[in-house]
C-alpha positions as CSV (number, residue, x, y, z in Angstrom):
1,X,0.1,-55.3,17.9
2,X,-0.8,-53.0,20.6
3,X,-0.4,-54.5,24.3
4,X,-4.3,-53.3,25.3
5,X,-5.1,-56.3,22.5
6,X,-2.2,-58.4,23.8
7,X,-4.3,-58.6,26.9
8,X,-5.8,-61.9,28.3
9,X,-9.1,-59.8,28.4
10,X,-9.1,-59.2,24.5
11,X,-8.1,-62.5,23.5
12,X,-11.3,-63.7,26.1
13,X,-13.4,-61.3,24.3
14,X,-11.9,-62.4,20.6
15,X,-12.7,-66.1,21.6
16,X,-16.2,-64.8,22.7
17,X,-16.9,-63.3,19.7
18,X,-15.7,-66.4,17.6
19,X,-17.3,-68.9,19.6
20,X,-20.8,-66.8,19.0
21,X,-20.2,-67.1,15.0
22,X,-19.2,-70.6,15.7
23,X,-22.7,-70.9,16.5
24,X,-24.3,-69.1,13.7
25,X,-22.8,-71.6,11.9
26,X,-24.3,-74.6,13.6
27,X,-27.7,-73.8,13.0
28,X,-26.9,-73.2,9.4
29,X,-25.1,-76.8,8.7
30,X,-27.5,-78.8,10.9
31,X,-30.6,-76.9,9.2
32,X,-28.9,-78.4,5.9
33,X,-28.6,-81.3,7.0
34,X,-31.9,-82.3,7.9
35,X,-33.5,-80.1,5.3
36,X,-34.5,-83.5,3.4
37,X,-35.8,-84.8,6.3
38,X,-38.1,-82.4,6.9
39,X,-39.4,-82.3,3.2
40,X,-40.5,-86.0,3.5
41,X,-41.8,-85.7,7.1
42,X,-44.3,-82.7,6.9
43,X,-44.7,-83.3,3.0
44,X,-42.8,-80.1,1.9
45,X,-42.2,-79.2,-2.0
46,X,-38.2,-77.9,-3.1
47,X,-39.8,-74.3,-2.9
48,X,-41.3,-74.8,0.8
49,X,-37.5,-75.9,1.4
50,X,-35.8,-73.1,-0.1
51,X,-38.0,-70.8,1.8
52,X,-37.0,-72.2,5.3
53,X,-33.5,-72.2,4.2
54,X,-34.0,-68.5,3.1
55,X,-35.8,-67.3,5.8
56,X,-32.4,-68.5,8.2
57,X,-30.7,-66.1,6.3
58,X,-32.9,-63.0,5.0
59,X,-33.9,-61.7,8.8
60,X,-30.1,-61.3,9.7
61,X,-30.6,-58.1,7.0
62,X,-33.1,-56.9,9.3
63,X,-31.7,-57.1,12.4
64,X,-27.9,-56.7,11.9
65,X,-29.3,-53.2,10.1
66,X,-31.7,-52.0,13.2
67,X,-28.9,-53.0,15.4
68,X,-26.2,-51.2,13.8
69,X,-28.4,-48.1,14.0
70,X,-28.8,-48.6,17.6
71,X,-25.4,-50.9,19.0
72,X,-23.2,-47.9,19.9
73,X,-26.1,-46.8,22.8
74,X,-27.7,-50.4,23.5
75,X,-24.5,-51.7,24.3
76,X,-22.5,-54.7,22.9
77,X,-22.9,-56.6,26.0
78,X,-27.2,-56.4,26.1
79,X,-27.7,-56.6,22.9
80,X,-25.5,-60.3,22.5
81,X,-27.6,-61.3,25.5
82,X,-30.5,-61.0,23.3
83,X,-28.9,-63.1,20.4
84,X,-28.3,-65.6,23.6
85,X,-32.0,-65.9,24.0
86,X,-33.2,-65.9,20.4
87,X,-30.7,-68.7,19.7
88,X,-32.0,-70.7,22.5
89,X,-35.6,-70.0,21.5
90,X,-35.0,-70.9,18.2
91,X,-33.7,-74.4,18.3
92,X,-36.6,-74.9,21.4
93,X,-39.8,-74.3,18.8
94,X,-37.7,-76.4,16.5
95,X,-37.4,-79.7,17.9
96,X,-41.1,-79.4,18.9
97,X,-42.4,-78.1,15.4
98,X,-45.0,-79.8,13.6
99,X,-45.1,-78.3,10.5
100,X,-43.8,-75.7,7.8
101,X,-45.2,-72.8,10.0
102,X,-43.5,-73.7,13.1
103,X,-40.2,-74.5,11.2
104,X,-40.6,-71.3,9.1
105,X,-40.6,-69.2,12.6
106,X,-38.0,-71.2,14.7
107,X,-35.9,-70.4,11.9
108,X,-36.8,-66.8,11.3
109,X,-35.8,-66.1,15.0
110,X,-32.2,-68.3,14.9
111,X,-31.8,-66.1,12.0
112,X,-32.4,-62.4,13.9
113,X,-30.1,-63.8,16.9
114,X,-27.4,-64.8,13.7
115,X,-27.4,-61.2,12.8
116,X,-27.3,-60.0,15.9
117,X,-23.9,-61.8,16.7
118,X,-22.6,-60.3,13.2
119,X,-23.9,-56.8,14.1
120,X,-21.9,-57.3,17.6
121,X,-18.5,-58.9,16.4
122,X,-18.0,-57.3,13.5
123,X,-17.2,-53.8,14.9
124,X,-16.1,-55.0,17.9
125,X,-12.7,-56.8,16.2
126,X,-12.6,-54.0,13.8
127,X,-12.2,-51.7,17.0
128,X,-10.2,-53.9,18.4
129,X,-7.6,-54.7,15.6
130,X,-8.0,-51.1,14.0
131,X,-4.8,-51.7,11.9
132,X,-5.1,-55.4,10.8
133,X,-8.6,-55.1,9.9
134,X,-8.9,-57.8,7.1
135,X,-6.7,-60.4,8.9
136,X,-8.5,-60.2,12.3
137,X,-12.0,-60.3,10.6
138,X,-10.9,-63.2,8.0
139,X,-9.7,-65.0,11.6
140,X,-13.2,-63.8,13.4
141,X,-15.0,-64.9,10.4
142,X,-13.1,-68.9,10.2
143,X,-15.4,-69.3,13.1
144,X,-17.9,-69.6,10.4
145,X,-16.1,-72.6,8.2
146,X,-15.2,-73.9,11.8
147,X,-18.9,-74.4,13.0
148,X,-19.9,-76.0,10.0
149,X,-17.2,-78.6,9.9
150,X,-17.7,-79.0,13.6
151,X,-21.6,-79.1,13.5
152,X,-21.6,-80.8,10.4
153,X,-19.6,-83.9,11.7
154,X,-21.3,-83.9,14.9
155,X,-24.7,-84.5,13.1
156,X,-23.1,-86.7,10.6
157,X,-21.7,-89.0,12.5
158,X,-25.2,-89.3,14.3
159,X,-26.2,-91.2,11.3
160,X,-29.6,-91.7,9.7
161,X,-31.0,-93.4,12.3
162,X,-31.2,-90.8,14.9
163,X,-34.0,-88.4,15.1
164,X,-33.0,-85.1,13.7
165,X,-34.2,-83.4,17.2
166,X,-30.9,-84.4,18.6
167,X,-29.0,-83.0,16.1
168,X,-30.8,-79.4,15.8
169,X,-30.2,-79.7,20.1
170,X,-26.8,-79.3,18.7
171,X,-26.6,-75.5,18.4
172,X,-27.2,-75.5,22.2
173,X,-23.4,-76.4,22.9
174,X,-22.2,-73.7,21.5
175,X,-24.9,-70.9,22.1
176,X,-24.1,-71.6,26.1
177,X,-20.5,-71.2,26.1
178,X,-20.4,-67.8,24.2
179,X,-23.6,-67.7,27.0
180,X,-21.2,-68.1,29.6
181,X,-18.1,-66.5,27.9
182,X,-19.5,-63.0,27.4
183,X,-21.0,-62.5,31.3
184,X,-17.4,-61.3,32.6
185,X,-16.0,-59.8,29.2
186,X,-15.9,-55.9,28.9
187,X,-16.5,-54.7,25.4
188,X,-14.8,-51.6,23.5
189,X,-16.3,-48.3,22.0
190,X,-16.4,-48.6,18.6
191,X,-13.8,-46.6,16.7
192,X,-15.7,-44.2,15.0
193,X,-17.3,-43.3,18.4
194,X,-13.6,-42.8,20.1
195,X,-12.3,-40.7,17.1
196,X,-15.6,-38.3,17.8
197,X,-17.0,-38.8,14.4
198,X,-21.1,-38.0,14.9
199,X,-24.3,-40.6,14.3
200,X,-25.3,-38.5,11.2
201,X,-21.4,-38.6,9.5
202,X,-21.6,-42.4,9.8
203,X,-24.9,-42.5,8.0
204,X,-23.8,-40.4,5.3
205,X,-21.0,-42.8,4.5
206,X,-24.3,-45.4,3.5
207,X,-26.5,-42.3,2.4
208,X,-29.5,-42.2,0.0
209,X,-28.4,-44.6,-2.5
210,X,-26.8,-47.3,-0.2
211,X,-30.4,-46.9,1.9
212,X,-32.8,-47.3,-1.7
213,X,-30.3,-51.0,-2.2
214,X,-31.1,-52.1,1.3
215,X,-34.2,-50.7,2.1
216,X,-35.8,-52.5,-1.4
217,X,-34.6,-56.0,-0.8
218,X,-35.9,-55.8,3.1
219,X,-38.8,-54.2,2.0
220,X,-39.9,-56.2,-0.7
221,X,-38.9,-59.4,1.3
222,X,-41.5,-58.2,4.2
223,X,-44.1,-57.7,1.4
224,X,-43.5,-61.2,0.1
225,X,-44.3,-62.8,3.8
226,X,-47.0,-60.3,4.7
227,X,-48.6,-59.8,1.5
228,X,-48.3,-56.4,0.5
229,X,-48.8,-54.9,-3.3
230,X,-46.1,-54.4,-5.4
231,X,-47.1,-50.3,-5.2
232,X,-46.8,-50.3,-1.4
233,X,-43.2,-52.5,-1.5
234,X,-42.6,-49.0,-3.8
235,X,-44.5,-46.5,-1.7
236,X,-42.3,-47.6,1.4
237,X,-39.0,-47.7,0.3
238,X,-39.3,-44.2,-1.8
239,X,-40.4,-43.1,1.7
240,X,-37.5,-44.7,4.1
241,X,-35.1,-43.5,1.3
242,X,-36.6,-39.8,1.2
243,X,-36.6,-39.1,4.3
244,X,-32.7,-41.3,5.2
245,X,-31.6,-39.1,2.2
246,X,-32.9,-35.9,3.6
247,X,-31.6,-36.3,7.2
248,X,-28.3,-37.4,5.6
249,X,-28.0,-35.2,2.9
250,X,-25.9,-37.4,1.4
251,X,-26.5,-40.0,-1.7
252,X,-23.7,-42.2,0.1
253,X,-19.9,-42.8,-1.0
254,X,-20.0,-44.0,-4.7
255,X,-17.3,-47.2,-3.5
256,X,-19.7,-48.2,-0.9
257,X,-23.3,-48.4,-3.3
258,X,-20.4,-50.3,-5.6
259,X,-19.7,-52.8,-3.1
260,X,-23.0,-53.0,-2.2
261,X,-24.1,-54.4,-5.6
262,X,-21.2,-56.3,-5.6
263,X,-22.2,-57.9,-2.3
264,X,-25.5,-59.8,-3.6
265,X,-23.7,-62.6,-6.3
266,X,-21.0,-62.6,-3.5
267,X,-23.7,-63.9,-1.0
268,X,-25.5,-65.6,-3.3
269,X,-22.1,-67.7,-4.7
270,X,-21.3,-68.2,-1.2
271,X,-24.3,-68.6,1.2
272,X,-27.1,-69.3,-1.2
273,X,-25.1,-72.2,-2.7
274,X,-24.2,-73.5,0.7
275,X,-27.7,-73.7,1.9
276,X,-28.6,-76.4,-0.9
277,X,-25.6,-78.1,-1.3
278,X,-26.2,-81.1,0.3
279,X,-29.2,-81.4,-0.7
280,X,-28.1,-80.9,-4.3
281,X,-25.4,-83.2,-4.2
282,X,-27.2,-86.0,-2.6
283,X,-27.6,-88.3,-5.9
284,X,-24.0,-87.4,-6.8
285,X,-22.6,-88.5,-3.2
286,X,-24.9,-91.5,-2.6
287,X,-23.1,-93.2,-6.2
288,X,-20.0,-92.8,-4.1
289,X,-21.3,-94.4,-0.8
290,X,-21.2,-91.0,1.0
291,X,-23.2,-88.6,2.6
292,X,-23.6,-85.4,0.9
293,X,-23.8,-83.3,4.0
294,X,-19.7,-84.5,3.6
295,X,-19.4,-81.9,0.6
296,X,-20.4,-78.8,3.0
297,X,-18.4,-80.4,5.9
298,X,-15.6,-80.6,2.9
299,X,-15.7,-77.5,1.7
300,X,-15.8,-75.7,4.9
301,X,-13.0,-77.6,6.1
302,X,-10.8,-75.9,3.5
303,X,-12.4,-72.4,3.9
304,X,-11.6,-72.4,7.8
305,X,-8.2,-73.5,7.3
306,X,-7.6,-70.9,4.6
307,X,-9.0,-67.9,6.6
308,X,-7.0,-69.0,10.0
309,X,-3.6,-67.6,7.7
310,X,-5.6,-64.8,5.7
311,X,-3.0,-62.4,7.0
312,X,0.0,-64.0,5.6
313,X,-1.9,-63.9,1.7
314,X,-3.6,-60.1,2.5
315,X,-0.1,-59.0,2.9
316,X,1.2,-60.4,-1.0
317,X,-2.0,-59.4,-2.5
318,X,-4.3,-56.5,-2.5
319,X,-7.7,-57.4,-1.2
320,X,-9.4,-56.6,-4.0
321,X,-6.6,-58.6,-6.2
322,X,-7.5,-61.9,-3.6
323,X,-11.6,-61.6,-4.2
324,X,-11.1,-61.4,-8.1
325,X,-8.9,-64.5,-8.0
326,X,-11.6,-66.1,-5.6
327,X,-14.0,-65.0,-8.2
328,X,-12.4,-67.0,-11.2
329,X,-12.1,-69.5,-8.8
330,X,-15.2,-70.3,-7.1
331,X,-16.6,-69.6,-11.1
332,X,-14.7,-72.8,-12.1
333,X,-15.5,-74.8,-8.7
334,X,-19.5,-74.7,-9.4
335,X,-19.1,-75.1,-13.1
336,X,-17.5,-78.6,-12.3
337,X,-19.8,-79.3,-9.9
338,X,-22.6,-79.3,-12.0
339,X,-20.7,-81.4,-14.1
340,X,-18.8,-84.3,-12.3
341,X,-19.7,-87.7,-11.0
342,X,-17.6,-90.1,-8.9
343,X,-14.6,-88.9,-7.5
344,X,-14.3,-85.6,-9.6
345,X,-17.1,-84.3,-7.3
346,X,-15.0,-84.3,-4.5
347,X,-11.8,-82.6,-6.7
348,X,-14.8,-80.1,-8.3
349,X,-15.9,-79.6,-4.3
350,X,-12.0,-78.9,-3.6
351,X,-11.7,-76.2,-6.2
352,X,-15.1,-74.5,-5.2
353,X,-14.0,-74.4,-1.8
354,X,-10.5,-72.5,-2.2
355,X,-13.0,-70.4,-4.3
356,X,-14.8,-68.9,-2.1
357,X,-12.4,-68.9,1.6
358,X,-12.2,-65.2,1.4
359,X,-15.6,-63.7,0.0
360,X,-17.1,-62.2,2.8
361,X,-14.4,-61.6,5.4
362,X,-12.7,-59.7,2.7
363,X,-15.6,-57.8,1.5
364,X,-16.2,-57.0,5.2
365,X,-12.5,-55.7,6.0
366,X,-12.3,-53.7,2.6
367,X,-15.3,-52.1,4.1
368,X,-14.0,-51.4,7.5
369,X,-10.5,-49.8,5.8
370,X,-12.3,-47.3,3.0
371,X,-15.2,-46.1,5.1
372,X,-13.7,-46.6,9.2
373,X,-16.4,-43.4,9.5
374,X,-19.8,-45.7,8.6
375,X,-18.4,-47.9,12.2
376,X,-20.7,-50.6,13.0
377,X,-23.4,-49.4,10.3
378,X,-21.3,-49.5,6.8
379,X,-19.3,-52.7,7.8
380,X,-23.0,-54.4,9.0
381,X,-25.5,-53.1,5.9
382,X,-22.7,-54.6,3.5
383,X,-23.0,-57.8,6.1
384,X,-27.0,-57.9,6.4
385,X,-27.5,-57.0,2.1
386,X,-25.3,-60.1,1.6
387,X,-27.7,-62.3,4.0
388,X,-30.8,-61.2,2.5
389,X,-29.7,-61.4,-1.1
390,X,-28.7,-65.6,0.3
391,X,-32.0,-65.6,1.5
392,X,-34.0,-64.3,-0.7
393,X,-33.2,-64.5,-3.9
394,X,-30.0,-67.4,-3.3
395,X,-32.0,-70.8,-1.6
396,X,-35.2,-69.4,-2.8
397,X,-34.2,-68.9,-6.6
398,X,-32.2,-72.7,-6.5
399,X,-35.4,-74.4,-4.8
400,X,-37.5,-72.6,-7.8
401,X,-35.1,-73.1,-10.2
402,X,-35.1,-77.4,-9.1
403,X,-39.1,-77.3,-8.7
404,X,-39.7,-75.8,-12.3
405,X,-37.0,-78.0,-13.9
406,X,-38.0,-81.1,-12.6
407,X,-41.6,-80.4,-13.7
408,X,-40.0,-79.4,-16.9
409,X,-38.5,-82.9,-17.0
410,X,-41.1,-85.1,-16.2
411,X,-43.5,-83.6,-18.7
412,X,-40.5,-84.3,-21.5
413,X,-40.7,-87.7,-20.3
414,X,-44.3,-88.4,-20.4
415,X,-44.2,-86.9,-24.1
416,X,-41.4,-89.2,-25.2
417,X,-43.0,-92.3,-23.1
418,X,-46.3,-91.6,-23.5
419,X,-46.6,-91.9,-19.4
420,X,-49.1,-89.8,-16.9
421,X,-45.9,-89.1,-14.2
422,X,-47.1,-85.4,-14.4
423,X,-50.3,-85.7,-14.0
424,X,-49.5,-88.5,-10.6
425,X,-46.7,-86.8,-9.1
426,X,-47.1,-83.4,-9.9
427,X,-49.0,-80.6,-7.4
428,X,-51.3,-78.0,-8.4
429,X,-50.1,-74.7,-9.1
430,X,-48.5,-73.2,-6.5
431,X,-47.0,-69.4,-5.9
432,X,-43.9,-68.2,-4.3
433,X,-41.7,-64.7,-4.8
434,X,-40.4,-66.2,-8.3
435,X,-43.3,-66.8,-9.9
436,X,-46.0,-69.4,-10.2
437,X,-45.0,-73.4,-10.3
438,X,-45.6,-77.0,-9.7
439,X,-43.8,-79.0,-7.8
440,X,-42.7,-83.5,-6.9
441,X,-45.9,-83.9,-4.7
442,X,-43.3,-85.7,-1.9
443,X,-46.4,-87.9,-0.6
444,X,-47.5,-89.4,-3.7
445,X,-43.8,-89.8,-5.1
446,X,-43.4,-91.9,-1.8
447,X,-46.3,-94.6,-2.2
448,X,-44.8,-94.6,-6.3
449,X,-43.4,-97.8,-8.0
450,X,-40.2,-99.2,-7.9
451,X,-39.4,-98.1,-12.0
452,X,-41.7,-94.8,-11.6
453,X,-39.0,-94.2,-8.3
454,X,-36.1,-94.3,-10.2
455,X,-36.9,-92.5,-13.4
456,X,-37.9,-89.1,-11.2
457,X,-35.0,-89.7,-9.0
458,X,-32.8,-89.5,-12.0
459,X,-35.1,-86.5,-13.6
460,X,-34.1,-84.8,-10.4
461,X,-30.6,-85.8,-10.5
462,X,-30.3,-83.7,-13.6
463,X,-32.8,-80.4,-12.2
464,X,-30.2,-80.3,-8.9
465,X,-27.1,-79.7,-11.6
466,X,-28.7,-77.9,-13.8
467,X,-29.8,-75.7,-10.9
468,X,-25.9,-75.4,-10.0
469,X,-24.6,-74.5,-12.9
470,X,-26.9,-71.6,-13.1
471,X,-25.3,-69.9,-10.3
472,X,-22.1,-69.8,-12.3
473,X,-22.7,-66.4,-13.7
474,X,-22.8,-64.9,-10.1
475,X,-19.0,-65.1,-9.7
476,X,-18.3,-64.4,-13.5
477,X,-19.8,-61.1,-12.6
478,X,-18.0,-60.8,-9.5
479,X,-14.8,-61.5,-11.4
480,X,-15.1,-58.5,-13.9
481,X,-16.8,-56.1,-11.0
482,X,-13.3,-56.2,-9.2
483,X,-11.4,-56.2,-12.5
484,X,-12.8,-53.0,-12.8
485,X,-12.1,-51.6,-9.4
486,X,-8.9,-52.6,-8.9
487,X,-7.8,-51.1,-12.4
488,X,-9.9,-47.8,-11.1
489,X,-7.4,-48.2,-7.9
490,X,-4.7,-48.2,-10.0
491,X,-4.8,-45.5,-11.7
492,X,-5.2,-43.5,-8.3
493,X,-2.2,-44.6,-7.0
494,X,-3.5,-48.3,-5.7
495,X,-5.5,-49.2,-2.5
496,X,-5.3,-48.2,0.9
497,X,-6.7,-48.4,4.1
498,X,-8.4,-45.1,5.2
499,X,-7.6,-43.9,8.8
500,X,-9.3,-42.1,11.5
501,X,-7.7,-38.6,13.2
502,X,-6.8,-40.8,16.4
503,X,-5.1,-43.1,14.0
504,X,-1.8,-43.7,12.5
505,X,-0.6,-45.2,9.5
């Protein structure tokens, strides 16, 4: 390693960067956590649920894009000083919220300061590590794993008892040391802008394709919260392409659209899963006499641990040959997930987790090694399209998913019963991105009787499973998506980093 990153000043600035993922992921597991909470407090539906957990992760797309476009001139320094105060903001309109509107916008703006960190640090240890891409970013990246086992054991061991205020007040331990950290830290050019390569080169690497993939999922996501028609979603990303595509030139490097597509199961496996999993597990876990915020804590334990000595396992298999094997992995992990009770949750949990360690560091430095000329923008849209595909169509889809099948399963019972649960404990039609559906009205479910309790609870055991092991086929495809390229690889003489003119092999 070079002496520059030897220095005491980049290890400061390393830790800085780590610490501020660290806190990404303390909003994240705490959200989780009290996720249920919330539902019976301000009488929120599954859907209502998922769509708070989503929008903590759909807005990073927006703002780790807008910020890659912009980071080089802003400055790394100002514009982590902004994430400072969104973070802050955010868990401030939380613990005072009083409904699904104020939760829904506290958590929109932790989400922009999220991608803002991720727009920072990504390019700033690529830069920094130029020649260990994959290792340094799988080592940035355990910061992620780190924060939820830290976070989630913090709030944990709060217990039920204490108001979930004092656990969201949390995230402020965290936000005000990478606060602190980053005042005296001085922060790198990026590499593409030391090796001279120009603003419009580093689009082109995205180009008019990569922009359609990005540009739809943000724009149809704004048109979902504002409203819009399905022709004016259309009309505006045909126009943001157009015109990106016409000041490129460019329809974008074929292996970058590729990975692109490739990125939404990823995120969706990964992030999506994670936001309900506690809440999911929860029947499973309380038959053991546990927690199940203790699954996520679990899980992530194993993930951090992994990505801590990602560079030891990068160097004995290909990147590309490590995601397909997480692929099959994390494949198996969810599939007995959705099937195990009593201690075989915790061995399915143990599986899922070694599953999915290496996801999205390694997606991220197989980025920043093919396409070092896209700098903070190709290594960020990769980064923001895998939080918005979470968002939007991971936690919402599982919180639909849970809401139709438990209507689905009440109405079975009242046919084979001959009971009215339905028509008690069921809401009126509601409407959400996925379609229209009814939902457990939380309220009336609470004032139901003792026997009426226990058969939905177990109806809802079985929609929470059933939700899971519909997110199987995400890494399935993953698995024969990277099959493919690394056989494509192959027969062009195998995979390797690409380097800059101020670079060396």
């Amino acid at each position: 390693m070079d002496t520059q990153t030897n220095s005491t000043h980049d290890r400061l600035l390393f830790l800085t960067c780590f610490i501020a993922i660290v806190t990404t992921a303390f909003g994240f597991i705490v959200r989780a956590i009290v996720l249920p909470e919330w539902g019976v407090e301000f009488n929120l539906t599954q859907t209502q649920l998922g769509e708070i957990s989503g929008v903590g992760l759909w807005p990073f797309a927006i703002s780790i894009v807008l910020f890659s476009l912009v980071v080089d001139k802003i400055g790394y320094k100002t514009s982590l000083g902004f994430a400072f105060v969104c973070h802050v903001t955010s868990v401030a309109l939380t613990v005072t919220a009083d409904g699904y509107s104020t939760l829904y916008l506290a958590t929109f703006i932790g989400a922009i300061g999220n991608g803002i960190v991720e727009a920072v640090a990504n390019p700033v240890v690529a830069t920094m590590f130029a020649k260990e891409k994959t290792k340094w970013l799988s080592i940035l990246h355990a910061g992620w794993p780190g924060g939820l086992v830290l976070g989630g054991i913090l709030a944990l061991l709060m217990g039920t008892d204490v108001a979930w205020q004092y656990k969201i007040a949390l995230t402020l331990i965290p936000t005000l040391l990478y606060g602190i950290m980053m005042l005296r830290r001085k922060f790198p050019l990026n590499e593409r802008v030391q090796a001279g390569v120009s603003y419009r080169e580093m689009l082109q690497e995205v180009g008019a394709f990569g922009a359609l993939i990005i540009v739809a999922i943000v724009v149809f996501q704004l048109g979902e919260v504002f409203g819009w028609t399905l022709w004016l979603n259309v009309a505006i990303t045909m126009i943001i392409t157009l015109f990106f595509g016409l000041y490129t030139k460019s329809f974008g490097q074929p292996l970058f659209v590729i990975l692109l597509i490739i990125m939404i199961p990823l995120a969706v496996t990964e992030l999506g899963t994670d936001s309900w999993i506690t809440d999911l597990m929860t029947p499973a876990m309380a038959q053991i006499g546990l927690q199940a915020g203790w699954i996520l804590v679990y899980t992530s334990a194993i993930m951090f641990v992994l990505r801590l000595f990602a560079g030891s396992i990068v160097h004995r298999i290909s990147p590309l040959g490590l995601l397909a094997v997480c692929s099959f992995v994390a494949a198996i992990g969810l599939f007995f997930l959705s099937q195990s009770a009593g201690i075989m949750i915790l061995v399915a949990a143990t599986i899922y987790g070694f599953g999915k360690s290496f996801f999205w560091p390694t997606m991220l430095g197989v980025v920043a090694e093919r396409f070092p000329k896209g700098g903070a923008l190709t290594l960020n849209v990769i980064a923001g399209l895998g939080m918005i595909s979470a968002g939007v169509i991971g936690a919402g889809v599982i919180g639909f998913l849970q809401d139709s099948s438990i209507e689905k399963g009440i109405k079975a019972y009242d046919v084979r019963q001959n009971t009215a649960l339905s028509e008690n404990y069921i809401t009126d039609e509601k409407t959400s991105v996925f379609g229209d559906y009814r939902a457990l009205d939380q309220v009336k479910f609470a004032d139901a009787s003792e026997a009426e309790i226990e058969t939905i609870t177990e109806i809802q055991h079985q929609s929470k499973k059933e939700a899971l092991r519909y997110i199987v086929i995400f890494p399935v495809f993953m698995f024969i998506s990277y099959m493919a390229l690394i056989f494509y690889f192959k027969s062009k003489g195998g995979y390797k980093a690409v380097a800059l003119p101020n670079q060396t092999e």
